[in-house]
Every structure is written in structure tokens, then in C-alpha cells.
N, C-alpha and C positions, 0 to 999 in steps of 0.2 A: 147426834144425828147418825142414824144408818147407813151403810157404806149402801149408795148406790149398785155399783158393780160388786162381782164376786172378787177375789184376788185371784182366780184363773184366768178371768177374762186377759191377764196381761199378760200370760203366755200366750194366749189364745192368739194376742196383737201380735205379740215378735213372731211366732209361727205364721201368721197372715204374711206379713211384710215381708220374711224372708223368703215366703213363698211365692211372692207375688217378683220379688229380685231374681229369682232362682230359672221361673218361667219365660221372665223376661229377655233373661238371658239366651236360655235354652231355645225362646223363639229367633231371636238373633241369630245365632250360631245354626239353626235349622235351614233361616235366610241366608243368608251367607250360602251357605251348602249348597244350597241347591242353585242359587246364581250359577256357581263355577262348577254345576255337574254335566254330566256331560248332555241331559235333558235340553237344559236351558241356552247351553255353550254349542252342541248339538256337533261337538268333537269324535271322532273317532265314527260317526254314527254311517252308513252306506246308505245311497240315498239313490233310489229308483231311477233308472235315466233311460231312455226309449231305446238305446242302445248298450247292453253292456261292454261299454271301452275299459282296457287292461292298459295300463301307461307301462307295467310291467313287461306287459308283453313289444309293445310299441318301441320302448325307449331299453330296457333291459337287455331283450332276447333282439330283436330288428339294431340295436342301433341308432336308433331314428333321433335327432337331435329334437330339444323342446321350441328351439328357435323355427322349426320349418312349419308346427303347427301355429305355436301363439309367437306370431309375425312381429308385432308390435311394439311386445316387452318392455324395448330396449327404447322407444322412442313415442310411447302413448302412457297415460293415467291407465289404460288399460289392459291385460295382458291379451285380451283378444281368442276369439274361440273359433276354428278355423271353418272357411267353409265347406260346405257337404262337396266342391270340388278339389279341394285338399285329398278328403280323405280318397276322392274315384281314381287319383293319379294312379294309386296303389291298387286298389280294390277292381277298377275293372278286367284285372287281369289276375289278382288273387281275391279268391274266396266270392268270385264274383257270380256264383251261384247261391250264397251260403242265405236260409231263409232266416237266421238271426241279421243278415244283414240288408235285409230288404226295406227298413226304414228309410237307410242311408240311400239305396239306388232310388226309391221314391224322392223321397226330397232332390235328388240330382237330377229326374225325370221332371216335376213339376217345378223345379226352381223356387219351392216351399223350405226354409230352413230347419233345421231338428229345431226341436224346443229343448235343451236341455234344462235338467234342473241344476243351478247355480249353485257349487259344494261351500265354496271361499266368498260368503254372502257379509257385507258388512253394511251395516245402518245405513241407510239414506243422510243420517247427521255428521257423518264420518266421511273427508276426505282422503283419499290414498290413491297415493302416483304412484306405480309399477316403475316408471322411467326413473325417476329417479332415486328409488333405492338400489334400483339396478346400477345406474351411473358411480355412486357411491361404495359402491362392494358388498352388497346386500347377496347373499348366495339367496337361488331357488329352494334348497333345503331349508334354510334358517327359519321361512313362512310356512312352507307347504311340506315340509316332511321328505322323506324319502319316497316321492315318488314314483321314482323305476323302481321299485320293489310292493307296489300297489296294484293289484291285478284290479282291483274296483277303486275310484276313487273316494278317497276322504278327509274329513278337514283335521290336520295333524295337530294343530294348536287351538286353545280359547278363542284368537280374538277378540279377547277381552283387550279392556282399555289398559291393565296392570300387565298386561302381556307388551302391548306397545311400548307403552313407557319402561318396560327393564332395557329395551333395548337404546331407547332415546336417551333416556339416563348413563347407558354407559356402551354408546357404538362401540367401541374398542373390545366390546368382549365376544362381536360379530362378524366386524367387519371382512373381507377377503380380500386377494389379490383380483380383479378384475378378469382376469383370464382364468381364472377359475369358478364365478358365479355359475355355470351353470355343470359342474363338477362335483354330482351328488357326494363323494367318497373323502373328497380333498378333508384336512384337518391339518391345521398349524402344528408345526412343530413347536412353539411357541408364541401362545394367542398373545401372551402382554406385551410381548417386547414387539410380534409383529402391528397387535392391534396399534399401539400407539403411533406406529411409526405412518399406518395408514390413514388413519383418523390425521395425522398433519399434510401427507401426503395429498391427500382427496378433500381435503378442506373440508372435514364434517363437524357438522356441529350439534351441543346436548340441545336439541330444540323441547322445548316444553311449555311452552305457550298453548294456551288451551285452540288459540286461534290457527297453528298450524293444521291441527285437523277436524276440527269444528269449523266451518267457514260457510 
């Protein structure tokens, strides 16, 4: 009986198969890629906001502490975005001509608030308390970057869920003295011997329950 197929056809097969492994692959790794680019993660990205606010200029060059705008921090799920009379304390007496800042005196004229667009946006499925990472020794840097040194603001990390968990998996390689969270510059002289000691200190724990922040 006659060979059905040629005896090529069986490279012809491992060439398919290993090209079809090859693609596979290469789609995966493309997937992956682009999750954690900054497209998708939308890190590093400057994002239009009706007023261009410099935290640089604010917290840098002024002085201005983070605590006098976002009120909260310390004692809300939220960090809080201050109101348009926050910023007149300052502005009606500096810049209080200036036609880049004519949004802010409207909203403080009609009692309308800016809309800004939200930099540090995480899922609606995602729980996260400001309060009490702060409580814990969470510095402002660790999340948000160096801020005083952001004349536009932007979002410094992923926010991805592998970004959360490096740090739930092991506070100790974060955590701070308390009197220093909001001490952009501060750096341990030694993070393991100090992490450890705060991590018993502050009673933290490796939380990793999917239900901490899924809820």
C-alpha cells in the first residue's frame, strides 16, 4: 500500500507545532508587556488638569507642608483634595491677577469646585485606606514618588496588584519612623535592622488575603 502522506509532511508537522508554541509564547510575553507598560499602567503619563498645579513649586520652593492641603491623610480612606478655599488663603493676595489662575477665583466666586482629573486612580474593586498606611509608617514617597520635585503631577508607580503585594509581603523593606512619613528625602541608615524593629514596633502585619483589598 502507498504511503498516503509524503515524508515531508513530518517536518512540515514539527515546523507547525513548533511554530504554533513559538507564537504562543511571543503572544504571551507581548501580553504581559503591555499590562505593565506604561499605556496601560498610565505611570509616568502628565495628565491635563484645568489648572496647571507644580507640587514642586508648592512644597519645594514655598515650603508648604502636604498635610495643609490633603487634610485628611492621617485620619480618612482618603487623602482628600483641598478646597478652592484652601488654595484663595494664598492666591488672593499672590498671583491673584494671574489669567492662568482664573479657574481657581471662579470656582471660589460661584462655590463650583475644580473638577480635577484624578492622577493616583485605582479600580472601583480595590480597597485602600491612606489612614492607615500612614498610621503604620507608610512614607508619602514610597506611593507617590517624589513629589516636591514634580512641577506637573504624575503617577510614580504601577499600581499594579505585584506592586502592592512587594510591599505586603515584606513591610519591613518600607516601613519608616512616623515622624518622618511625610519627609520626602529621609532614607534609613539601615532599612533591615531598622525595618524589623518597626514592623514589631507598629504591630504590622504580612496581610495577604485576597479579601484585605478586594472587599
Amino acid at each position: 500500500m502507498s504511503q498516503i502522506f509524503k515524508p515531508s509532511t513530518n517536518t512540515l508537522a514539527k515546523v507547525t507545532l513548533f511554530g504554533a508554541i513559538f507564537f504562543f509564547l511571543v503572544s504571551v510575553w507581548i501580553l504581559v508587556s503591555l499590562n505593565r507598560s506604561a499605556y496601560a499602567t498610565r505611570q509616568t503619563i502628565i495628565r491635563a488638569q484645568p489648572v496647571p498645579f507644580s507640587h514642586d513649586h508648592h512644597t519645594e520652593a514655598m515650603g508648604i507642608s502636604c498635610l495643609y492641603c490633603h487634610t485628611s491623610v492621617e485620619t480618612s480612606a482618603f487623602a482628600g483634595v483641598p478646597p478652592t478655599a484652601t488654595c484663595m488663603n494664598c492666591h488672593k493676595l499672590i498671583w491673584n491677577d494671574s489669567p492662568m489662575l482664573e479657574p481657581v477665583r471662579e470656582s471660589f466666586r460661584s462655590g463650583e469646585p475644580i473638577r480635577w482629573a484624578r492622577v493616583n486612580d485605582l479600580p472601583d474593586f480595590v480597597y485602600f485606606n491612606h489612614s492607615i498606611h500612614v498610621a503604620k509608617g507608610m512614607g508619602c514617597v514610597t506611593c507617590h514618588g517624589r513629589v516636591d520635585k514634580m512641577p506637573l503631577l504624575r503617577q510614580a508607580v504601577s499600581l499594579q496588584m505585584e506592586w502592592c503585594l512587594e510591599c505586603h509581603r515584606a513591610p519591613q523593606n518600607f516601613v519608616r519612623p512616623r515622624s518622618e512619613i511625610l519627609n520626602m528625602e529621609w532614607v534609613a541608615e539601615d532599612q533591615s535592622i531598622l525595618g524589623a524593629q518597626l514592623v514589631a514596633e507598629y504591630n504590622i502585619q504580612s496581610l495577604l488575603s485576597c479579601s484585605v483589598c478586594h472587599r
